[in-house]
LUMVO-389771 format. One record per residue: residue in three letters; x, y, z of N, C-alpha, C in turn. Coordinates in steps of 0.05 Angstrom, whole numbers, m for minus. Example, Ala and Ser with C-alpha at 12.3 -4.5 7.8 and 13.67 -1.06 7.14 Angstrom:
2
<rec type="ALA" n_xx="264" n_yy="m114" n_zz="156" ca_xx="246" ca_yy="m90" ca_zz="156" c_xx="264" c_yy="m66" c_zz="156"/>
<rec type="SER" n_xx="257" n_yy="m45" n_zz="142" ca_xx="273" ca_yy="m21" ca_zz="143" c_xx="258" c_yy="1" c_zz="157"/>
***
This chain:
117
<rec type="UNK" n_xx="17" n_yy="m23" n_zz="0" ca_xx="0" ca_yy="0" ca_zz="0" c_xx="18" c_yy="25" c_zz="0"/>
<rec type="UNK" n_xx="12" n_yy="46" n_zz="m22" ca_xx="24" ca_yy="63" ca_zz="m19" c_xx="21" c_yy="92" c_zz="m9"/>
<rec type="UNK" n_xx="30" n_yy="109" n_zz="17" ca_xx="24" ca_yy="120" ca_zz="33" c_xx="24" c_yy="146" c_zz="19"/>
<rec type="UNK" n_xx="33" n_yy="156" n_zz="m5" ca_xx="35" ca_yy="175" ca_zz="m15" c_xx="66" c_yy="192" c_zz="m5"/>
<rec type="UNK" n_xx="68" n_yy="218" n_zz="6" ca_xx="87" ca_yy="230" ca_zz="14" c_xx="101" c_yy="224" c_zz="43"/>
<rec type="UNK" n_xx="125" n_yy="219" n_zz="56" ca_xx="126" ca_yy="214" ca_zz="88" c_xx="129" c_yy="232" c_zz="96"/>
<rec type="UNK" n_xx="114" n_yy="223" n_zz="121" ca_xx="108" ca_yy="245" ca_zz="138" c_xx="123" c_yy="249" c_zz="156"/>
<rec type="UNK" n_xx="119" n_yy="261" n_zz="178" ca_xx="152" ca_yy="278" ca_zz="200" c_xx="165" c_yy="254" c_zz="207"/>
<rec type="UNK" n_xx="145" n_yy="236" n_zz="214" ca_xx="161" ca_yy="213" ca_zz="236" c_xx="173" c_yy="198" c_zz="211"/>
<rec type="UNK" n_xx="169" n_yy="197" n_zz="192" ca_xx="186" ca_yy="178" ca_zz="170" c_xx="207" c_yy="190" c_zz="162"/>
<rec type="UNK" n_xx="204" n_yy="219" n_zz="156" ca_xx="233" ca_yy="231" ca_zz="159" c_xx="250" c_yy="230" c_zz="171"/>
<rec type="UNK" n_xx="240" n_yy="244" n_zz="202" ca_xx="254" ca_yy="229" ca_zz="227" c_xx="263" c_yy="213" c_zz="222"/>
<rec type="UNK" n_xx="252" n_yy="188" n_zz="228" ca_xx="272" ca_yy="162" ca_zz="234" c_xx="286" c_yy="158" c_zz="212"/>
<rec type="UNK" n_xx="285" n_yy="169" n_zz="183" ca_xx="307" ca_yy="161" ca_zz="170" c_xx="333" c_yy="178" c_zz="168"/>
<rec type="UNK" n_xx="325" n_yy="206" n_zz="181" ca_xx="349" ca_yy="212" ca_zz="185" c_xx="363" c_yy="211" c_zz="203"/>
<rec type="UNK" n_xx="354" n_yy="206" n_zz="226" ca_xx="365" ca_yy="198" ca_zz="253" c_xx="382" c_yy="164" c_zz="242"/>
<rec type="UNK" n_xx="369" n_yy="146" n_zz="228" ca_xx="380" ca_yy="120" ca_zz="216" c_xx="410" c_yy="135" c_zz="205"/>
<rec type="UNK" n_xx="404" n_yy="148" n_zz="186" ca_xx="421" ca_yy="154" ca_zz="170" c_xx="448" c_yy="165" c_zz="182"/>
<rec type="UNK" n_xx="446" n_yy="186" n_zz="210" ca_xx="459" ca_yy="199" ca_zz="222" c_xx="480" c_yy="173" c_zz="230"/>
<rec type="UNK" n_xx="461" n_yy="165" n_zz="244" ca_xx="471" ca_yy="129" ca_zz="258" c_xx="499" c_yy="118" c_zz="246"/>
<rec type="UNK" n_xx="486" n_yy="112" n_zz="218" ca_xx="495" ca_yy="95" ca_zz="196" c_xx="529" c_yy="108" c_zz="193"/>
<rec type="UNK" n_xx="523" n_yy="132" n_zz="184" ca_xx="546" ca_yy="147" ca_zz="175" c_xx="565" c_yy="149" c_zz="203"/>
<rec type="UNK" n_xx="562" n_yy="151" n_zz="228" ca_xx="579" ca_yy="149" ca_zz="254" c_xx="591" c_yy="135" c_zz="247"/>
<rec type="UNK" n_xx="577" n_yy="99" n_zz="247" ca_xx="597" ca_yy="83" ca_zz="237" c_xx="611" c_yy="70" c_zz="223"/>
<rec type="UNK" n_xx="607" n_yy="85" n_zz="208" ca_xx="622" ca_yy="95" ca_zz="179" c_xx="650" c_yy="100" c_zz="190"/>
<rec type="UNK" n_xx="641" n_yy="121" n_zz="209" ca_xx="665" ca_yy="145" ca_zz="210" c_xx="662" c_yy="168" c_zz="188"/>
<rec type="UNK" n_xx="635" n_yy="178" n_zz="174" ca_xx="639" ca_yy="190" ca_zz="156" c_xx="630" c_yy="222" c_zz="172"/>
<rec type="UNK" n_xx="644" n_yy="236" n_zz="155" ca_xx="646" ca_yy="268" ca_zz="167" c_xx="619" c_yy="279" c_zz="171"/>
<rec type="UNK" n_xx="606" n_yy="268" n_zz="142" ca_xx="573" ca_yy="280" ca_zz="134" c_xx="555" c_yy="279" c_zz="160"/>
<rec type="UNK" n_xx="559" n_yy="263" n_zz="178" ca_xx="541" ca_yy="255" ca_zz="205" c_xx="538" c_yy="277" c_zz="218"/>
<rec type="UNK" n_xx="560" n_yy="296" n_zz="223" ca_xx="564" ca_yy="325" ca_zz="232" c_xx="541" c_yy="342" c_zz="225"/>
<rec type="UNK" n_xx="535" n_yy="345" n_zz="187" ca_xx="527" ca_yy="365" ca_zz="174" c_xx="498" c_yy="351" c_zz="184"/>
<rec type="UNK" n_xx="498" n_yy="321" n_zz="184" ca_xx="471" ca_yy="318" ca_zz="188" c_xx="455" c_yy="318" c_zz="211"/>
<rec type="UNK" n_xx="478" n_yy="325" n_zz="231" ca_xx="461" ca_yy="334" ca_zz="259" c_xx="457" c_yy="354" c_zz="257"/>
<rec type="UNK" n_xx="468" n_yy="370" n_zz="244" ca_xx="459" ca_yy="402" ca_zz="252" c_xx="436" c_yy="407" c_zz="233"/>
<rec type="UNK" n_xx="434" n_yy="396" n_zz="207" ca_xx="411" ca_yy="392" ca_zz="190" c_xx="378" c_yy="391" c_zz="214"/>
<rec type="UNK" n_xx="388" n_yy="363" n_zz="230" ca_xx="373" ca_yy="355" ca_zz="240" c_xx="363" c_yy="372" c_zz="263"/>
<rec type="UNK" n_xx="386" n_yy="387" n_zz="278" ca_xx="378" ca_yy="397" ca_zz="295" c_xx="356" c_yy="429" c_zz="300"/>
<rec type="UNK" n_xx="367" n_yy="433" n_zz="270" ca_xx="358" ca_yy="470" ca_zz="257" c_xx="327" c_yy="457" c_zz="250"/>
<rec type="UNK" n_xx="322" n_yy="433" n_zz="242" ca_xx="297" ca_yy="424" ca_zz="241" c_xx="279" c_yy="429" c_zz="266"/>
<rec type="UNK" n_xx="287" n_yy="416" n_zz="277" ca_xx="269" ca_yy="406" ca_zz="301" c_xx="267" c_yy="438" c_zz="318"/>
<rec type="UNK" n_xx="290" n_yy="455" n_zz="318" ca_xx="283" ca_yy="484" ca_zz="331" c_xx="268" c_yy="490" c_zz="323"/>
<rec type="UNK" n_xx="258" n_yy="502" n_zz="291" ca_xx="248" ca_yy="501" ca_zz="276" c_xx="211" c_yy="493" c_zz="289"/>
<rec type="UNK" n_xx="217" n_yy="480" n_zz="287" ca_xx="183" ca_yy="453" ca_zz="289" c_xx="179" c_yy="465" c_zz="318"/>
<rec type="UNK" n_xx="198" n_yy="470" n_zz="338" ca_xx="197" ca_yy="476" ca_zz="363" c_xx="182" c_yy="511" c_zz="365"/>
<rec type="UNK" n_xx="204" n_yy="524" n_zz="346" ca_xx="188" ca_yy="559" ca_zz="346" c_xx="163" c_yy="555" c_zz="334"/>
<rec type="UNK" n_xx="149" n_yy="544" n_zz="313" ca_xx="126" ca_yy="542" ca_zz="309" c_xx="95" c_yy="534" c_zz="325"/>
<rec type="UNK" n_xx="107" n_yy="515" n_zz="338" ca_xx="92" ca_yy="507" ca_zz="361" c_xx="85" c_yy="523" c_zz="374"/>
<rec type="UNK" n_xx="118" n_yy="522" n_zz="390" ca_xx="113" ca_yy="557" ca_zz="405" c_xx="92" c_yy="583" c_zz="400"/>
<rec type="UNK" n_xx="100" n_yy="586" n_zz="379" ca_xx="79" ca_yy="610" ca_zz="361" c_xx="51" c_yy="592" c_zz="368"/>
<rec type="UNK" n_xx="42" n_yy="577" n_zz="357" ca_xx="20" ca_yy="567" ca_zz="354" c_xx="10" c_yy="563" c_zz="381"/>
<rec type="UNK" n_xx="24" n_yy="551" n_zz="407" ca_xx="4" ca_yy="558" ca_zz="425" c_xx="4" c_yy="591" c_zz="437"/>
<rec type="UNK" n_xx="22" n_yy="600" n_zz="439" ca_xx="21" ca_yy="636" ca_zz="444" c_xx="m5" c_yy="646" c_zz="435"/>
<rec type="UNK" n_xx="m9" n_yy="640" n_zz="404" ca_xx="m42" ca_yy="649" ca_zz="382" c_xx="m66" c_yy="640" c_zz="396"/>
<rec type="UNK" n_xx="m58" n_yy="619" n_zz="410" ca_xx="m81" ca_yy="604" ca_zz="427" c_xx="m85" c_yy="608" c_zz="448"/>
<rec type="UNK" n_xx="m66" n_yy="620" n_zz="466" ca_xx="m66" ca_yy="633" ca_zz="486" c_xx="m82" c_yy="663" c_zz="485"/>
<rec type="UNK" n_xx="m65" n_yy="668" n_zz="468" ca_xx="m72" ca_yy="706" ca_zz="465" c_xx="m106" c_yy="695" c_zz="461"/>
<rec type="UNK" n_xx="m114" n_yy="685" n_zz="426" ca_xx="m146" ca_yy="687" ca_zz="427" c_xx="m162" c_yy="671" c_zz="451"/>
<rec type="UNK" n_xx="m160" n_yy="654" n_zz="471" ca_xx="m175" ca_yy="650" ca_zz="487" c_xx="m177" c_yy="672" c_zz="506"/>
<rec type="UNK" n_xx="m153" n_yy="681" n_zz="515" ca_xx="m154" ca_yy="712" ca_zz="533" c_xx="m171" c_yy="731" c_zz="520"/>
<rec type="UNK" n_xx="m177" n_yy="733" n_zz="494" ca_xx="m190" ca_yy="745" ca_zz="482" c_xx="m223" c_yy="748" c_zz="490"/>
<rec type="UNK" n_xx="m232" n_yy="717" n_zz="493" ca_xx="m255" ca_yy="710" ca_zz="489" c_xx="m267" c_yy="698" c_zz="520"/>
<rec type="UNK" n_xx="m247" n_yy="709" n_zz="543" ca_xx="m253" ca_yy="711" ca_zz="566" c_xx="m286" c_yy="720" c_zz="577"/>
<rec type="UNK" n_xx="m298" n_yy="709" n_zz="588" ca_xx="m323" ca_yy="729" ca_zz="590" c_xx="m351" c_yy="716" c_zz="574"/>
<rec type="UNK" n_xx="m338" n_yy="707" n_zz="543" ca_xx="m348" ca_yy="710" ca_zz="526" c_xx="m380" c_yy="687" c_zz="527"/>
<rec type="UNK" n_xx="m402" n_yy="679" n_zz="516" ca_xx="m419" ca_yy="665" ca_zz="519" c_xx="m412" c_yy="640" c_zz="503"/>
<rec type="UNK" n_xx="m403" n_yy="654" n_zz="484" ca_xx="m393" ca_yy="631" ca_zz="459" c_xx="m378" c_yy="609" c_zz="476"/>
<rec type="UNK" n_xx="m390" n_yy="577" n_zz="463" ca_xx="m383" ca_yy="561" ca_zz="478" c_xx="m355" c_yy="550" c_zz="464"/>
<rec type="UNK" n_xx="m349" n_yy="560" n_zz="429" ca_xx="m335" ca_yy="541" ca_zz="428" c_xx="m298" c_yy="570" c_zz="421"/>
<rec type="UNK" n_xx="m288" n_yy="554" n_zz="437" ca_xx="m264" ca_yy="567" ca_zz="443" c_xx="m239" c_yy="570" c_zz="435"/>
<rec type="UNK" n_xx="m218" n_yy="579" n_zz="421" ca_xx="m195" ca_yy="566" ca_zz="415" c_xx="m185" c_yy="539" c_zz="429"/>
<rec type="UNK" n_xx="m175" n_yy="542" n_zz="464" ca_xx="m171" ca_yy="520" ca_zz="471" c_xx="m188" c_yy="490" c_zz="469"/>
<rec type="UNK" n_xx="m215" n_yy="498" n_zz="463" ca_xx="m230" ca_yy="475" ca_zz="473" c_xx="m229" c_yy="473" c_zz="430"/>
<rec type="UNK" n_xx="m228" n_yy="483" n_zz="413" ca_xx="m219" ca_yy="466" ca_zz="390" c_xx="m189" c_yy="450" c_zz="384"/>
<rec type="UNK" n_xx="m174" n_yy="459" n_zz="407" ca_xx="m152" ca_yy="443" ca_zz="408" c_xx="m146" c_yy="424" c_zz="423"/>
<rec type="UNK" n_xx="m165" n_yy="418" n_zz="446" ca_xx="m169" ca_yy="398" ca_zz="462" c_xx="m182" c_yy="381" c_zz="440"/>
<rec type="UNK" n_xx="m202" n_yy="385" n_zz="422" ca_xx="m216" ca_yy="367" ca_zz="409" c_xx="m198" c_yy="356" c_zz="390"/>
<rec type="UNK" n_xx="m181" n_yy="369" n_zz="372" ca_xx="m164" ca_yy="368" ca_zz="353" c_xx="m144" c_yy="346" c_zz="370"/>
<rec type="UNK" n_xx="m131" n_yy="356" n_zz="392" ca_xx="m109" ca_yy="329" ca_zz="398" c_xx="m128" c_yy="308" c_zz="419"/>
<rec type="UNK" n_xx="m151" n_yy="302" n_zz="425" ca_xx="m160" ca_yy="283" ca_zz="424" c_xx="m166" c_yy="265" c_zz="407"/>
<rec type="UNK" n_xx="m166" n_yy="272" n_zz="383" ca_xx="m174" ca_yy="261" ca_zz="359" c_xx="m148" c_yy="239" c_zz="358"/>
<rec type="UNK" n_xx="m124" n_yy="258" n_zz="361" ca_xx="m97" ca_yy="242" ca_zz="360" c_xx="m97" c_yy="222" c_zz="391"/>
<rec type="UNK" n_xx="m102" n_yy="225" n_zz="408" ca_xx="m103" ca_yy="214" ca_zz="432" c_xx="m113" c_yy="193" c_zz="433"/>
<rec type="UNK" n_xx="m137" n_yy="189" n_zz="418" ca_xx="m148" ca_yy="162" ca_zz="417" c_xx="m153" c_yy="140" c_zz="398"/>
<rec type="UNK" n_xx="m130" n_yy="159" n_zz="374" ca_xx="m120" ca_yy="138" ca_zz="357" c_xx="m110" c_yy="99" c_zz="360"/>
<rec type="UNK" n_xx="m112" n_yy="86" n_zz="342" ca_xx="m113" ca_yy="62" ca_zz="355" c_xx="m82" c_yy="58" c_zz="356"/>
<rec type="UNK" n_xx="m69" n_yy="45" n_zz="373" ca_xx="m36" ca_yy="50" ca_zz="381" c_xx="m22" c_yy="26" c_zz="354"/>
<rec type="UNK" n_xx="m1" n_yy="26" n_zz="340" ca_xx="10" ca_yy="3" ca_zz="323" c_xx="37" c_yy="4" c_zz="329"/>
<rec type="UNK" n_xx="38" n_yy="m15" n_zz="320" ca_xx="71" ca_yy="m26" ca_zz="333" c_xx="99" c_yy="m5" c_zz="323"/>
<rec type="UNK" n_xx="94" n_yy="17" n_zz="300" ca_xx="117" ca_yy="30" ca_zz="304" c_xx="108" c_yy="54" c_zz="326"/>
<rec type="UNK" n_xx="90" n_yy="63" n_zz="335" ca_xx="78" ca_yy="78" ca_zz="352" c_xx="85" c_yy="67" c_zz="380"/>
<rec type="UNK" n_xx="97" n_yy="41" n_zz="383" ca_xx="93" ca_yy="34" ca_zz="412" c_xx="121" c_yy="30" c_zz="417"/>
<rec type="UNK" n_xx="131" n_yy="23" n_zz="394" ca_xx="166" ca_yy="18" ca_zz="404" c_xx="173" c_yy="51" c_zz="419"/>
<rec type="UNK" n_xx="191" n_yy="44" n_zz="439" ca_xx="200" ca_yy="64" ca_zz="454" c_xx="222" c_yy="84" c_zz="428"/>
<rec type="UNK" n_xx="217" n_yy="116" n_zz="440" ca_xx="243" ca_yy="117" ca_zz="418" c_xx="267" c_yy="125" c_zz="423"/>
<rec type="UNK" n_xx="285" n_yy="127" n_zz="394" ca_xx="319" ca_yy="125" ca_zz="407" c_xx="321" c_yy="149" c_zz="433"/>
<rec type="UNK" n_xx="344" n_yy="136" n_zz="448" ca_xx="355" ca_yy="159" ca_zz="460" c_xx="382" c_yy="180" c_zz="451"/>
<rec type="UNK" n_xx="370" n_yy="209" n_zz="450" ca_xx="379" ca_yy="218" ca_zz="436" c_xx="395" c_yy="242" c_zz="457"/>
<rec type="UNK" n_xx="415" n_yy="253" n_zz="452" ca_xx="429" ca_yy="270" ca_zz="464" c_xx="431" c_yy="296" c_zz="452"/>
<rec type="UNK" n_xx="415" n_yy="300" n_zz="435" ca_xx="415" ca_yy="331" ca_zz="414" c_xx="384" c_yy="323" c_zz="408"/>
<rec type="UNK" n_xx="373" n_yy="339" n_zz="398" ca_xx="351" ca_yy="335" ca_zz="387" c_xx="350" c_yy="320" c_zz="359"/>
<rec type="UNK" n_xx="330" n_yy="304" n_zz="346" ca_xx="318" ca_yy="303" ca_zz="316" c_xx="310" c_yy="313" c_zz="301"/>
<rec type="UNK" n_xx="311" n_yy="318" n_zz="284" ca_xx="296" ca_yy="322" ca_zz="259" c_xx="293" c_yy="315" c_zz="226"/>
<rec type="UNK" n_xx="297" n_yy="334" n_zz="210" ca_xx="282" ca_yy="324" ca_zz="183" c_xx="304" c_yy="326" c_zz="165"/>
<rec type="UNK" n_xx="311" n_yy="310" n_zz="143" ca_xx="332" ca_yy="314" ca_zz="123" c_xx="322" c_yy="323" c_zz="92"/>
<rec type="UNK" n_xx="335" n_yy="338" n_zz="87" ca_xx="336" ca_yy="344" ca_zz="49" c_xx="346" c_yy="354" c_zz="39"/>
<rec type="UNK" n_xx="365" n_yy="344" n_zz="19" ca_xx="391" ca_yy="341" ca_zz="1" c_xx="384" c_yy="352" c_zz="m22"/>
<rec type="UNK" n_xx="394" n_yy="367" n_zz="m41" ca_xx="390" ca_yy="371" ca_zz="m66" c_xx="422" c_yy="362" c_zz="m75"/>
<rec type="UNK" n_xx="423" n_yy="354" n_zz="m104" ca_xx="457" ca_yy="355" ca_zz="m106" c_xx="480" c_yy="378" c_zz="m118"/>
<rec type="UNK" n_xx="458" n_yy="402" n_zz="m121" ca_xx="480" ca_yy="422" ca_zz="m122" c_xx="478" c_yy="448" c_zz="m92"/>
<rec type="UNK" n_xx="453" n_yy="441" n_zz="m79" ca_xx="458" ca_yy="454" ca_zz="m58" c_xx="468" c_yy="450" c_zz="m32"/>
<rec type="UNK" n_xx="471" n_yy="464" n_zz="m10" ca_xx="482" ca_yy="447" ca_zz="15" c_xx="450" c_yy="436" c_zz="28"/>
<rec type="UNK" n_xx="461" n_yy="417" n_zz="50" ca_xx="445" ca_yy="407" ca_zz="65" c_xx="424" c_yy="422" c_zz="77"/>
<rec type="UNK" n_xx="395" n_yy="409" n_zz="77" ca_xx="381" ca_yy="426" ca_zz="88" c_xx="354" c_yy="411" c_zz="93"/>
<rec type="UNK" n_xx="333" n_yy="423" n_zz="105" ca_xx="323" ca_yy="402" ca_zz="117" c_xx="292" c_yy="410" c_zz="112"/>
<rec type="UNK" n_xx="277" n_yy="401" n_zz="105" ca_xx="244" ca_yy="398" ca_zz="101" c_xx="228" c_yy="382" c_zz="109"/>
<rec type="UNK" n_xx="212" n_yy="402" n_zz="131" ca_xx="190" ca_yy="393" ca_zz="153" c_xx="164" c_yy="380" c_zz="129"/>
***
């Protein structure tokens, strides 16, 4: 079955694989590709950030308000949705332990390393 495009966690784990791979190599590239990895994941980290701040600020907004449905309470609904997904076996394996953060890889071959969420 084909899943179409991969998604964060498939990136992830293949560049985190890949990071792996090349250590024991001994190859230099492992370097470029932590920091690839790591400008990712800040990245994914400031957005979040932003994203709950927006959610913060408009519920403060709507303090008071009668309206029942709220920023926070569409984002409680939104990650419940994820919450009670049915669990599968790459979801349950524990994951690596990592000492820098993860993230996403992408290569072109005339540009440098760089990374797409």
């Amino acid at each position: 079955m084909h899943r179409g495009f991969p998604n964060v966690e498939d990136r992830l784990r293949v560049a985190l694989k890949l990071e792996a791979a090349l250590r024991v190599l001994g190859d230099a590239r492992a370097d470029d590709i932590r920091v690839g990895i790591d400008t990712a994941l800040e990245g994914l980290c400031r957005a979040v950030l932003s994203a709950e701040s927006a959610i913060h600020a408009a519920s403060e907004q709507m303090k008071g308000s009668t309206d029942r449905y709220t920023p926070a309470g569409y984002l409680v609904a939104f990650l419940l949705a994820f919450g009670s997904r049915t669990p599968t076996r790459d979801r349950l394996r524990p994951a690596p332990v990592c000492h820098r953060s993860p993230g996403l890889l992408h290569r072109s071959r005339t540009a440098p390393l760089k990374l797409q969420i």
